[in-house]
N, C-alpha and C positions, 0 to 999 in steps of 0.2 A: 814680674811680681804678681802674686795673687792676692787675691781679699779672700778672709777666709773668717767666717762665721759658724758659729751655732743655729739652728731653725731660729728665725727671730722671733722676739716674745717669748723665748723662753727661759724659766730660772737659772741665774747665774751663766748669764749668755755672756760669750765672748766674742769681741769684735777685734780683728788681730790685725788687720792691714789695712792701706790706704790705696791702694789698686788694681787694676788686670786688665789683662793684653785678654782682647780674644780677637780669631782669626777666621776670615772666613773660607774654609778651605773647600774647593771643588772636587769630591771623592769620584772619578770617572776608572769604570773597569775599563780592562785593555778591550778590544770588539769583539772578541771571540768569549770572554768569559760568561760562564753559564749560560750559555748563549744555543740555542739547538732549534733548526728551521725545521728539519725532518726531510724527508724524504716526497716526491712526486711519483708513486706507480699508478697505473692506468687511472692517471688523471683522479688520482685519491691519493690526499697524503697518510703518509705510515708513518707511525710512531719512529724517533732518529735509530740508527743501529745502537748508540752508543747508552740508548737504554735497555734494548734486547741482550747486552754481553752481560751483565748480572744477573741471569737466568737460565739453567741449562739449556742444552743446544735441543733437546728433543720438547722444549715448553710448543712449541707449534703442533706437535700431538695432542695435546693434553687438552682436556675438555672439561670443565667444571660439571658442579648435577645441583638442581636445585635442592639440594638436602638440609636446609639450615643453618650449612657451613661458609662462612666464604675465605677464600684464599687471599687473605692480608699481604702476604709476600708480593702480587704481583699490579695489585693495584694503586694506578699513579696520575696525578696532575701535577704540572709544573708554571708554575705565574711567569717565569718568565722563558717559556717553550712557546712558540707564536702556532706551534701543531694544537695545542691544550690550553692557550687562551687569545684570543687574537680578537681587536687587535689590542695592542700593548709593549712590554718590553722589549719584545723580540722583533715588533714590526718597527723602533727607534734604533737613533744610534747616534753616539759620539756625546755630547756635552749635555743635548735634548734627550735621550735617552731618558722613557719613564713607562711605568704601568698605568700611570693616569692618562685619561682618554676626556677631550673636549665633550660639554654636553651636547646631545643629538648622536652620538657615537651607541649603538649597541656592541656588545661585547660576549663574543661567541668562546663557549668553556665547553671541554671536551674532558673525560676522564676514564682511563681502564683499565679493564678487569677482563679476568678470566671468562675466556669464551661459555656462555650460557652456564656462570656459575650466579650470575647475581640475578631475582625477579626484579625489582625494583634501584632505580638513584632517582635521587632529588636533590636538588640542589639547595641550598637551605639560605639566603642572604636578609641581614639584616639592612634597614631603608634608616639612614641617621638621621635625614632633617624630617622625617617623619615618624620616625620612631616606632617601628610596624617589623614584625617580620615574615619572611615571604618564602614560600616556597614554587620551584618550577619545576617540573618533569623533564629527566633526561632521556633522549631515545637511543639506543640505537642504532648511528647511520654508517659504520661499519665492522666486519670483523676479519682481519688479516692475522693470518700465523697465530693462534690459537685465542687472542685477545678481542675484546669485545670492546669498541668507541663507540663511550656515549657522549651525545652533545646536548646545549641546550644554548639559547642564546639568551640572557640578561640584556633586558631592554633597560632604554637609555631612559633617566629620569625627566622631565623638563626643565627644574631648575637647577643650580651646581647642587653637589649631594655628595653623599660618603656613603657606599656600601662593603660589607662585611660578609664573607661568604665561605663554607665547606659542605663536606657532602654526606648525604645519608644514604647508604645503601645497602638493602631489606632483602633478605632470602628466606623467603618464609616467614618461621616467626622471630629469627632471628635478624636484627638490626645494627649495623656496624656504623664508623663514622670515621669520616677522613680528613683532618686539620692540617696544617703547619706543624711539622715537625719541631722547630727552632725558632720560630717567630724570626726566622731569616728571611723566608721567601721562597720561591723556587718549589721544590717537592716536597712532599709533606708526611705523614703518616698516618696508618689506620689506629684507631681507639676503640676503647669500648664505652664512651658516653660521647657525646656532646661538647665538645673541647672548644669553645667559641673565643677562649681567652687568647687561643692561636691562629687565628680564622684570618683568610686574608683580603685585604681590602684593594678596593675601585675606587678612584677619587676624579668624579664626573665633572671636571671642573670650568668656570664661564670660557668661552675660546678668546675670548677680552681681556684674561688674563694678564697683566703684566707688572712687573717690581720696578722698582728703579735702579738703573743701568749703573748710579753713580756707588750703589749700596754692594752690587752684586761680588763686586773686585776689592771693596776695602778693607782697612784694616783698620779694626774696632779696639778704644782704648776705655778701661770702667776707670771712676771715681765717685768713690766715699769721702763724699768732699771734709767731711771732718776730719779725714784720715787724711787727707792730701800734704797741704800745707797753708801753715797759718801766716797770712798775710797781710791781717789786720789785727792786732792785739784791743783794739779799740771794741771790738764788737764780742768778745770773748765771756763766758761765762764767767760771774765772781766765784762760785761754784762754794762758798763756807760752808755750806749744809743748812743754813741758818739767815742769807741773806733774801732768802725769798729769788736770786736770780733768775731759777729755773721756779717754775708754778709746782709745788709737788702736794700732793694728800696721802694719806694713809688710811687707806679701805680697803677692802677686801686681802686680809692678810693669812691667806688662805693657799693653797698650794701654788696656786699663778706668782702672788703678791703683785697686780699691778693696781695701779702705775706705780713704778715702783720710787724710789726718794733720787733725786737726781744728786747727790750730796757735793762729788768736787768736778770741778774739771782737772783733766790728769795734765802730765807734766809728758813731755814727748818723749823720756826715756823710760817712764814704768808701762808696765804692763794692764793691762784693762782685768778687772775684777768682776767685772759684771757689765747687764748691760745695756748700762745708764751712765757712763761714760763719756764727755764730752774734750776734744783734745784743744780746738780751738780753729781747726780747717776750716777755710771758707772760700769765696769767689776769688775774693781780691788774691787769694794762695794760688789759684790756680793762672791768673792773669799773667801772674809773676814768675812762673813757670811757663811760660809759653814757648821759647826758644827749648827748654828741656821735651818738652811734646812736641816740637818741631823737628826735631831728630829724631823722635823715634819713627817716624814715616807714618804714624795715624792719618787715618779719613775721617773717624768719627768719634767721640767721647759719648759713651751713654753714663749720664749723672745718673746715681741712686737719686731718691728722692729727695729736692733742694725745696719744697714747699712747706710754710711753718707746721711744727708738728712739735709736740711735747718729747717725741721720741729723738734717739741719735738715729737709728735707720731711716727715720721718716717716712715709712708706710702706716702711719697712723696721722690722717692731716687734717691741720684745722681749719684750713682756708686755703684751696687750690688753687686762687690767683694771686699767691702771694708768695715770696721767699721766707725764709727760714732766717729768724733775727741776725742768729748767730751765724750765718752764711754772706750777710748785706750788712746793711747799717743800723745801730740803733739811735734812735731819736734820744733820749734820755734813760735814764733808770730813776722809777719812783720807790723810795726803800726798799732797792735791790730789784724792782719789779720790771722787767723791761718796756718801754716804750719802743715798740716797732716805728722804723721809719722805712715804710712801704717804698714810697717813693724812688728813697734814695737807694734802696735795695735792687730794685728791677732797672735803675740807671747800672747800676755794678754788673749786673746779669748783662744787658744790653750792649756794655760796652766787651763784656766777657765776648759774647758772639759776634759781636763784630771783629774784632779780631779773627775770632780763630774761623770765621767764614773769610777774613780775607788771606788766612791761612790755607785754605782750602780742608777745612776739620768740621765736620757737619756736627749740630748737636743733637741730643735724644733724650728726651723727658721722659723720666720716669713717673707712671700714671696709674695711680691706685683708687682705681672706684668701685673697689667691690665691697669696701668697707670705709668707715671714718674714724676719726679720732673721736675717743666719746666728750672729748673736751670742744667738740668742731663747733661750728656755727650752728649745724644744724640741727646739733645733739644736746650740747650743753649741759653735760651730766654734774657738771664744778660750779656752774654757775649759777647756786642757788643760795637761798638766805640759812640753807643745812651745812653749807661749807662757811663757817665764819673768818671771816679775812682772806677769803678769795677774791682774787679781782673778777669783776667782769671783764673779759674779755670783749663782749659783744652785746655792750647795751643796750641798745636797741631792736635786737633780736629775741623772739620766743624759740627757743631747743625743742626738739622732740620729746626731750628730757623732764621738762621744764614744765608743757602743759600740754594735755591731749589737744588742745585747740590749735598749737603753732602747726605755721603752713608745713614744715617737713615732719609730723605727727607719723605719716603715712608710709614717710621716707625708709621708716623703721620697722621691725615688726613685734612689737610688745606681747608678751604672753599674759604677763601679771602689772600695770603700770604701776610704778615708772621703774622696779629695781630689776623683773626678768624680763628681758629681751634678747633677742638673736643676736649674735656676736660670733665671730668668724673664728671656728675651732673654740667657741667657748671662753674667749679673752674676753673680758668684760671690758678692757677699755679698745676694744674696737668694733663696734657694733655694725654689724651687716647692714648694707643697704639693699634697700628692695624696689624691684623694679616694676614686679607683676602684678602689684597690687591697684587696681584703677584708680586708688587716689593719689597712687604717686606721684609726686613730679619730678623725683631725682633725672629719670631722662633729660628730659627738658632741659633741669636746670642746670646739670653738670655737662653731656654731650651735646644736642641739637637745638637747645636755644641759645638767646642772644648772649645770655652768662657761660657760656659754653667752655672748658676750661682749653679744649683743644683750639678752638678756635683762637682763644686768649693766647694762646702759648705761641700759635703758629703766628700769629700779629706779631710778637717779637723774637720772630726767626729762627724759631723751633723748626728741626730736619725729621723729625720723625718722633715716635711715641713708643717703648717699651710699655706693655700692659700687663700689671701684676695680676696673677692666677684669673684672665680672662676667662677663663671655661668653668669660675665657681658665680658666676653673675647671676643674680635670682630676677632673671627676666621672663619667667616662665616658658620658655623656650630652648632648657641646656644652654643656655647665655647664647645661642648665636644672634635673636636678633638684635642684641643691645652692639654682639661686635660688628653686625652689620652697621647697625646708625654709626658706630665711632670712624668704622670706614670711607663712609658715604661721609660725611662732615668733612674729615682728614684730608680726601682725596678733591673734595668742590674746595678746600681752599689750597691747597697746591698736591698737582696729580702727582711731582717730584717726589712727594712727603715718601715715609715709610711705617709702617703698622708691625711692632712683631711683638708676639705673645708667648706670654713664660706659659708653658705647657712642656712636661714631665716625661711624660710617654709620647707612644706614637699619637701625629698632629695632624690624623685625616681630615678630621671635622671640620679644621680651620682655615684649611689651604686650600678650597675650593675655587678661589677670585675672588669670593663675598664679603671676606671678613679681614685676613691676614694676610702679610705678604710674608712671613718667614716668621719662623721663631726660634728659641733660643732651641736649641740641638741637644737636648740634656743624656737622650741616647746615645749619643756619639762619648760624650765624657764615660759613661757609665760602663759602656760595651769597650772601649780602649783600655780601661781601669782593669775590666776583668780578663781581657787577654795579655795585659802585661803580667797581671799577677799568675797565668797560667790556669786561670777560672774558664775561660772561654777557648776553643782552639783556633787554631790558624780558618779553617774552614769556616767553623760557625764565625768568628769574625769578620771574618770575609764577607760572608753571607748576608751579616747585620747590615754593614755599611753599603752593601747595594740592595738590601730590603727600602733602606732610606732613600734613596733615591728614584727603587722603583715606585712606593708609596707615593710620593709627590711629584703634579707637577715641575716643571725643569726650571719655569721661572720661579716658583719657591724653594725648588732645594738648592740654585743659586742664590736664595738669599738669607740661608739659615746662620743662625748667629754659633758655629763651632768653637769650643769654647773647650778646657779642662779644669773650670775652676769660676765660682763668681763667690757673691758673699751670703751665697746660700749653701756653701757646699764647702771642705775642709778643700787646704790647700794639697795640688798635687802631690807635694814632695811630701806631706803629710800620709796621704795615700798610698804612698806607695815607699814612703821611708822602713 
């Protein structure tokens, strides 16, 4: 079964299911695929034969002239040819197999062209944890049977890094350029501009590198715990539209409309109308299921978000050391209003994971700090004397909301105070959190200090942290170093734990050892999708799937979370019905 969602936070979102399987599959070519060592004559390698038979047999005549022109047809690099990049793909093999190279590794690229048809190449690479880009001169250092190899060697970074690289090369006054054909890997093609979108990458990564062994083999099971099963009626939304049960306002009624009116809770055979939605799923549902997840042969459950939040997806949260009322227990209801019972809630959670660790089923929190609920502790956009017959939720607390003075003022980043501020894609009730600003202290107080939510979580036997859209974090840095602190936290309170990040596209940047151990594979769903539908062919798929693995180290593409489906994404049969 899949969960199958709309983008969340969006009008008349629908939330369709209550789980998914995903799998972590090890995509390993056979030894020989695309695979070419080349040739040994006098003690110089030559380009393989099996690239020389796509060229007439008399190309070993044939001379270039520097005239302006160059001959596109015959000029080649291959990433994973060990003659034209080495070392790399071609120098691994079997399950390790990768084009990432330990840092301290320089890494020598060869590329050619037509004998004395090109003045100039360069090699053109872009530097990610520095964000610079570099060019280096290629020479020359042989020409056999009418081709010109030129090399150059890219030196090794000192810290882990991501580089990005294709080639320029200038005949005259005329300038050519040689990318990635397919964003496959392997050989590429000439252009007529600067094609960086296909450029392929180095991933220089710590040689300390390692995932956890128990993560790399298992089989990952999602719940949307409101979608699961309801196994306490007791803690259940009244949901009239009118009992106050869910906290709702009516502001901004304007193309978003949030937050939007939580009206009922649904009954487990209609359908969701939008998506605000509550079914009645919670811990105790899933406790009571345990022997049902005991047969399906799972290693690990990754919860969507189970921390209080105004929403049903719960990536909008108001206090991240706490559960979600309606997931725990509620202490009372004051005219409809709930009283959270904290306590009794994280006992429900606690005993949740004890079991299903004495099951052998790891758990994985789902971990949104790239934004809040504007309703949070630290924002408090509802809890002012402009909302009449809102509760406080957090009396004793000043919101960024509230007064430029409260301690997370700074958390935020206000343009006009208190109604425009930064909010993540322009949802107003989820306002961005900011890290780069010196008065921050969101670091501190959500990752690396003593309020740390990771550290909170792992105290009660949390196996690891899914990290919603890590790469949008405003730590002035392109978020790596805030994922670096979350690493370094995660890993000093148990090196077991596991780190993996919802990142889209390719996930050079993250997979260096510094930051993530894997993340979720959304290439693999997308690129399967378009060869089933006959979008992509046998080849370029092919080619996708061991781009993936040449990109990444071997202990992260061992621990990519491969997936066809979560509750960001329509369901497969939807896809492809």
């Amino acid at each position: 079964m899949w969960l199958n969602t709309s983008n969340r936070n969006i009008k008349n979102q629908k939330i369709l299911s209550v789980t998914a399987f995903f799998i972590f599959l090890i995509i390993l070519p056979s030894t020989n695929a695309s695979m070419v060592t080349g040739n040994l004559k006098n003690n110089r390698w030559t380009p393989p034969e099996t690239k020389q038979l796509t060229f007439p047999p008399q190309m070993s005549d044939r001379v270039g002239a520097l005239d302006n022109e160059i001959d596109w047809a015959v000029v080649l690099h291959d990433s994973r040819d060990s003659f034209y990049r080495n070392p790399g793909w071609g120098t691994t093999e079997g399950i390790n197999r990768t084009g990432a190279v330990p840092v301290g590794t320089d890494v020598s690229i060869r590329i050619r062209t037509l004998a004395s048809d090109v003045e100039e190449v360069r090699i053109r690479y872009w530097d990610g944890m520095a964000e610079t880009e570099n060019f280096i001169s290629m020479t020359v250092t042989s020409t056999e049977d009418g081709y010109d190899y030129w090399e150059c060697v890219i030196p090794s970074p000192a810290i882990p890094d991501d580089f990005y690289y294709g080639f320029h090369l200038r005949d005259g006054t005329n300038t050519d350029y040689y990318y990635d054909d397919n964003n496959d890997g392997g050989a590429g093609s000439m252009y007529g501009y600067q094609n960086t979108a296909q450029d392929w990458g180095i991933v220089f990564y710590d040689p300390n590198f390692h995932t956890p062994d128990w993560h790399k083999s298992t089989v990952g099971y999602q719940i949307f715990t409101d979608r699961f099963f309801n196994g306490d009626p007791t803690n259940d939304p009244i949901g009239d539209g009118n009992s106050g049960d869910i906290t709702w306002f009516e502001w901004d009624d304007g193309e978003h409309e949030f937050p939007r009116v939580y009206a009922e809770k649904k009954n487990w055979g209609e359908n969701p109308t939008g998506g605000n939605d509550f079914f009645g799923g919670d811990l105790s549902g899933v406790i009571q299921k345990e022997d049902y997840l005991n047969n399906l042969g799972i290693g690990m459950i990754w919860f969507n978000p189970i921390s209080e939040s105004p929403d049903n997806h719960g990536y909008s949260v108001n206090n991240y050391t706490s559960i979600q009322p309606y997931y725990g227990k509620i202490a009372a209801r004051d005219n409809g209003i709930v009283i959270s019972n904290q306590n009794g809630s994280l006992q429900v959670f606690d005993q949740l994971q004890e079991n299903l660790e004495s099951a052998g089923i790891k758990v994985i929190y789902d971990t949104v700090i790239n934004h809040a609920s504007a309703q949070s502790f630290m924002f408090q956009r509802f809890d002012t004397s402009d909302h009449p017959g809102v509760v406080d939720l957090y009396p004793d607390i000043v919101g960024a909301y509230e007064n430029p003075g409260s301690p997370y003022y700074h958390d935020f980043k206000f343009y006009t105070f208190p109604n425009d501020y930064d909010a993540w894609w322009g949802f107003d009730n989820i306002p961005t959190i900011i890290y780069d600003d010196p008065n921050s202290n969101a670091e501190e107080l959500l990752v690396t200090g003593d309020s740390s939510l990771f550290t909170f979580w792992e105290s009660h036997g949390v196996d690891g942290f899914r990290l919603d859209v890590p790469n949008m974090y405003q730590d002035g840095h392109s978020s790596r170093d805030l994922n670096q602190q979350i690493r370094n936290i995660v890993k000093a309170n148990n090196p077991d734990a596991v780190v993996i990040g919802e990142i889209w596209g390719r996930a050079n940047a993250w997979l260096t050892g510094t930051m993530q151990d894997g993340v979720q594979n959304m290439l693999f769903r997308e690129d399967t999708i378009n060869w089933v539908k006959g979008i992509l062919s046998d080849e370029i798929y092919a080619g996708r799937l061991l781009y993936t693995q040449e990109n990444y180290p071997s202990e992260a593409f061992r621990s990519l979370w491969t997936i066809l489906g979560n509750h960001d994404t329509a369901r497969i049969l939807t896809e492809l019905g």
